[in-house]
N, C-alpha and C positions, 0 to 999 in steps of 0.2 A: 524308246527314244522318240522326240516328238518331232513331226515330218518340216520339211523346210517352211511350211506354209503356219507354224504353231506361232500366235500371238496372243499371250495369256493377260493381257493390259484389258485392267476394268472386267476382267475375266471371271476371276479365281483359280487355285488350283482343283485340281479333276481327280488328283491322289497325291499320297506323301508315299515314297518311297522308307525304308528301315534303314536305321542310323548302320548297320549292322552289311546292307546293301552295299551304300553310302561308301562308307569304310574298303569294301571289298571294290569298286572299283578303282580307287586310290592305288589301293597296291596293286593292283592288274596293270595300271597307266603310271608307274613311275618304278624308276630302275636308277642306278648312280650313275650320274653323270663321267665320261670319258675322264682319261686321268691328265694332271699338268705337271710338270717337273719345276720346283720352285727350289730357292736356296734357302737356305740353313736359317736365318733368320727371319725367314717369312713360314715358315711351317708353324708358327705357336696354332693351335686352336684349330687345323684342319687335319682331312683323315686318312689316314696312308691306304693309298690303292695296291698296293703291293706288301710282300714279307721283307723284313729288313733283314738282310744276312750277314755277318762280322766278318770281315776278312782278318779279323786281327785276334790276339788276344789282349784282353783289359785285365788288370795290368800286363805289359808284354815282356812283367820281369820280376822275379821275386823282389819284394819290395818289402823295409821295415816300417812294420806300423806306430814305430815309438822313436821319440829322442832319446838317442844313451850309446850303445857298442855293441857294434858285431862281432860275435863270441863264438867258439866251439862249447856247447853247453855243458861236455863231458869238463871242462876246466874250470865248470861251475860248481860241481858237487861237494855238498858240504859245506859251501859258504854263508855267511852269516855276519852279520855285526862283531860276532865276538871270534870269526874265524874268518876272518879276509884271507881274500886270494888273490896274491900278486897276477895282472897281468900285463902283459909290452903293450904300451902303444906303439902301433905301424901306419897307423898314416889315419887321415880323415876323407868325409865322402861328401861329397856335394850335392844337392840335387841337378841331375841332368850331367853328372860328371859320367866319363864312359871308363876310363884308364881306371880298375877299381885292382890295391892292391889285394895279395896273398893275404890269408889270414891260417896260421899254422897255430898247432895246438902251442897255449900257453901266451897267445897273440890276440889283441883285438887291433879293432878300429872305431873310430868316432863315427855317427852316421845321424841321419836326420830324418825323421819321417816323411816317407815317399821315394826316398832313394834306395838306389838299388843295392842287393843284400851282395859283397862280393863273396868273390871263390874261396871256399874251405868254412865260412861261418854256416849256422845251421838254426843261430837265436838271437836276440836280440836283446841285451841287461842295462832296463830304462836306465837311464840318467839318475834318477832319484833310489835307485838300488846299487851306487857305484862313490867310489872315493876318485877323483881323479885330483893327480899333485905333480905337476913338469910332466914326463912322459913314461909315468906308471897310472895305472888304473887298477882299483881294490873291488873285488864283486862282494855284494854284502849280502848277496843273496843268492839260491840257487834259480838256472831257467833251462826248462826242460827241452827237447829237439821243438823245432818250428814255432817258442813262442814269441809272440809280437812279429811275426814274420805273415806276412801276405803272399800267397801265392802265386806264381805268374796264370793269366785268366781264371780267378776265382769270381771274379764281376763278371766277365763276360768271356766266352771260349771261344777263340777259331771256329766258323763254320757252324755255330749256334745261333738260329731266330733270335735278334735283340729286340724287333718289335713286330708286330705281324698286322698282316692288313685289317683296313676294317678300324684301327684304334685313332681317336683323336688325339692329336699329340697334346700334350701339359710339358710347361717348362721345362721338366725336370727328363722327360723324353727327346729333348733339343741335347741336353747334354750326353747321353746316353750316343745318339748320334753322332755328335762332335767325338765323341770316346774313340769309334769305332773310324773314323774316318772320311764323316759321310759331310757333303756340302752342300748336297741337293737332293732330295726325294722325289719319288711320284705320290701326289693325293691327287683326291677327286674332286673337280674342281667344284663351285660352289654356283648355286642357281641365280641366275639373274631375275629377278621378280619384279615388272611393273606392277606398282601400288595405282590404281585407276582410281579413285577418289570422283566421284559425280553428282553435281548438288548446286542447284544455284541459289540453294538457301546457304549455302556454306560459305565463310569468311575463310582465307588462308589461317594454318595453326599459328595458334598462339596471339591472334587478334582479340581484341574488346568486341566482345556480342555487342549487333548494332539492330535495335529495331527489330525487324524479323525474321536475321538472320543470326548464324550461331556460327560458332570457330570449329574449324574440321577437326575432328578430336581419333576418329580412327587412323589416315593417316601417320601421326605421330607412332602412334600404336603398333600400327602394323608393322610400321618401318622397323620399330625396335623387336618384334617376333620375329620376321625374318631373320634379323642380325640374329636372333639367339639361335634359331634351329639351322643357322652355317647356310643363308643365304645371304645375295646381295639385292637388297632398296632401292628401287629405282623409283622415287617421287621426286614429279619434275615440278607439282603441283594441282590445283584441283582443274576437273573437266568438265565444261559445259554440258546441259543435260541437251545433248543435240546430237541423234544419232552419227551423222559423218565423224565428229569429234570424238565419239566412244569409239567408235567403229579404228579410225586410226590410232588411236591408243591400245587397243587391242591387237593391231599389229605389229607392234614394237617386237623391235630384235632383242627378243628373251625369251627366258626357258619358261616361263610361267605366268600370268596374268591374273593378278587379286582386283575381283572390280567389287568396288564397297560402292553402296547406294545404287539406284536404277535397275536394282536386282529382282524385285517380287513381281506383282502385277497392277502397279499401278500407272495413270496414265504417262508418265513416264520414264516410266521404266523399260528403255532398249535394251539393254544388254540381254534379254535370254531370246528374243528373237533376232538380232543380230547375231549372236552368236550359231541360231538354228542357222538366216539363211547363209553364211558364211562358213563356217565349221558345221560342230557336231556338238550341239546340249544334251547329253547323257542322261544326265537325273535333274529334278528340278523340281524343287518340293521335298523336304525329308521331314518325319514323323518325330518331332524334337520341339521340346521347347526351353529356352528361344533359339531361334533360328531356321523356325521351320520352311522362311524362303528361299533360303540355299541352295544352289544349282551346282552342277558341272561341268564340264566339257574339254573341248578342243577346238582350237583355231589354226589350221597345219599342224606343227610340231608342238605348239605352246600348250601347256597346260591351263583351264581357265577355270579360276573358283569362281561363283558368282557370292559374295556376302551381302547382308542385310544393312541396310544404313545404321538403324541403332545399333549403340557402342557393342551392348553387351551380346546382342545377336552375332555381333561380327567379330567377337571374340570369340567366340563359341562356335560359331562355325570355323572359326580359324582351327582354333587347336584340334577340335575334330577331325578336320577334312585338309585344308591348305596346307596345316604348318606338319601333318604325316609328309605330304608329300613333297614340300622341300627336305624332310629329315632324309627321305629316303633320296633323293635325288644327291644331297650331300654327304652320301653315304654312311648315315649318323641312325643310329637305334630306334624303329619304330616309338618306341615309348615314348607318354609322354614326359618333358621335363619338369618335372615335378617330382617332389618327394610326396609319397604316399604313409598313410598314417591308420591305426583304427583306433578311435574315438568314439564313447556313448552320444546319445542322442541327450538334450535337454525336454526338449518338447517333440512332437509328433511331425514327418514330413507326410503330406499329401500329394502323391501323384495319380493320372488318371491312366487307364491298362490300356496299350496300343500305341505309349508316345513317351519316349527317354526325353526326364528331365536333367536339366544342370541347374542345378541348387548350390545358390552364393552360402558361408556361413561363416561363423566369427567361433572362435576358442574363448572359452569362461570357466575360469576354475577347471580345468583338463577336461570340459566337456563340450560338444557344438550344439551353438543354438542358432535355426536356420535364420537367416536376414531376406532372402525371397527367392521365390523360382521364376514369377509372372517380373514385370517392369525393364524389359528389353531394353529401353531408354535409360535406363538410369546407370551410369556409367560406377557412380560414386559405390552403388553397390556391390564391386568387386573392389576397389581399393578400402572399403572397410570389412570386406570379407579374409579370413585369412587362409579360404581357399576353398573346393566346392566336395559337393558329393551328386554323385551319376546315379539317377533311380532308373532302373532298365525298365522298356517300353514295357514287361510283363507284371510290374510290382503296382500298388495302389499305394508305396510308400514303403514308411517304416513308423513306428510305433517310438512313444519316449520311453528310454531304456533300451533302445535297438544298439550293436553296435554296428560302425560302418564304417568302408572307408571311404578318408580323407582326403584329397588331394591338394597340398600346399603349395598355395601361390609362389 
């Protein structure tokens, strides 16, 4: 760790720490964040801090699964098209009716998918395997004990885990919910993340390049990774390269601090000695390219990545180092999110032993052909990539014909 007095401006670094280091203090310094209790409609897409347990059973009733008549099935036997059997109609069922009559052998009742099966039936003779004429009904078929019948809690049982902690909920887990009773959950709540943006070559996103400066193109960027690894964005806009201005941005009340730009060791570049003499810069420098001026640390409680101005650096450092440790503070799956693949090589990758590269490449004919490893700058080389491959700091590559895997964007 470098002492409060470390100013690496116009310097150089002294050592690159292993991606692999890197990595391991990330998950040593980040744990899920305390849990919040939210309602029913605000659960889509975060992660239950807790087991969900049913007080109920789903369904809380034997239920028929078909339109047609609740039958004693023994009154069914033998029937057929050419051998009907007379039976009573005694009444009809409603969904959500509670008053359900008797059903005595040689009796049925009308009934409706979802509703509840009454007393003495044991099956259910669809609609479309029945004669009904005033108030006889003719079974034209036989059905055997419990069919088209649902059983009370065959979805979900009394006193059975419906969802357990740890899962991110999906729509279809909101209903599951609803099922059971529930209005409000505990998840964990989600990281608040200033985006530091520092450049006074930089124009606000989405501006016309004017002269010799250029439109902040990370920003944009980052804000939308956060959003996907279950954190919250907080760009208020870009920051003057003026230490007191980094330095209070760096204060901000949140869980985490991304300062893109003023990150290496150029003349100005504050942020890894402001952070020395303020906090604590951990690592600074990692053996990676691109990205190799990547830092770490902490400022009080805040987590602080330092990323590299180019785009692709500060993508890359992101998904390696930043965007683990919101996953894990939003108590979401180390992994990255990405679908992984294994694909042949078209041509040869080159890397050098002692430093993981991240290599952009494009899909041709179900094979990868690399687009580059070097050009930190050049943004356009991941959105024409259709996703990358990691050569560990111990490979000099891979050969054409290699297979490897993929990781898609």
């Amino acid at each position: 760790m470098p002492d409060r007095g470390y100013d690496v401006r116009m310097t150089g670094f002294s050592s690159r720490v292993r991606v692999e280091q890197a990595v391991s203090w990330v998950v040593d310094h980040s744990r899920p964040l305390p849990p919040e209790d939210l309602p029913l409609c605000k659960l889509a897409g975060r992660v239950l801090a807790s087991d969900v347990i049913s007080d109920f059973d789903v369904p809380g009733f034997d239920r028929a699964m078909m339109d047609g008549f609740a039958v004693q099935s023994a009154d069914t036997l033998g029937a057929s098209p050419y051998n009907r059997l007379r039976l009573t109609l005694v009444g009809t069922i409603l969904p959500g009716d509670d008053l359900l009559p008797q059903v005595s052998s040689g009796e049925t009742v009308k009934i409706m998918t979802g509703t509840a099966i009454p007393p003495g039936a044991d099956a259910v003779l669809p609609v479309e395997q029945a004669n009904f004429a005033g108030g006889e009904v003719f079974a034209l078929s036989e059905v055997s004990p419990g069919k088209h019948v649902g059983r009370r809690g065959e979805d979900i049982a009394r006193g059975s885990m419906a969802l357990s902690a740890g899962r991110r909920l999906r729509p279809q887990d909101l209903g599951v919910l609803s099922s059971i009773g529930v209005s409000e959950a505990s998840v964990v709540c989600r990281p608040r993340v200033r985006i530091l943006v520092t450049g006074n070559e930089l124009l606000p996103p989405g501006s016309k390049p004017s002269g010799n400066r250029i439109s902040d193109a990370n920003g944009p960027m980052l804000s939308a990774l956060v959003r996907r690894d279950g954190g919250v964005p907080i760009y208020p806009g870009i920051v003057a390269d003026a230490p007191d201005a980094i330095l209070a941005a760096m204060q901000s009340d949140v869980e985490m601090i991304l300062v893109s730009g003023g990150s290496s060791v150029g003349q100005e570049d504050y942020a890894p000695t402001l952070l020395t003499k303020f906090g604590e810069l951990s690592i600074h420098g990692i053996a990676m390219r691109p990205s190799s001026p990547a830092g770490m640390g902490r400022l009080s409680e805040r987590l602080v990545f330092l990323l590299p101005g180019n785009p692709v650096s500060c993508l890359c450092a992101y998904d390696f180092f930043a965007g683990l440790a919101i996953r894990r503070l939003a108590g979401r799956p180390d992994r990255w999110p990405y679908v992984q693949t294994q694909l042949t090589l078209r041509r040869k990758l080159v890397s050098t032993v002692g430093r993981l590269d991240y290599a952009r490449v494009r899909i041709a004919d179900g094979e990868i052909e690399p687009i580059a490893i070097s050009g930190a700058s050049i943004l356009s080389s991941t959105t024409r990539a259709d996703g990358f491959v990691v050569i560990p700091e111990d490979s000099e590559g891979y050969p054409a014909g290699a297979s490897v895997t993929v990781w898609l964007y």
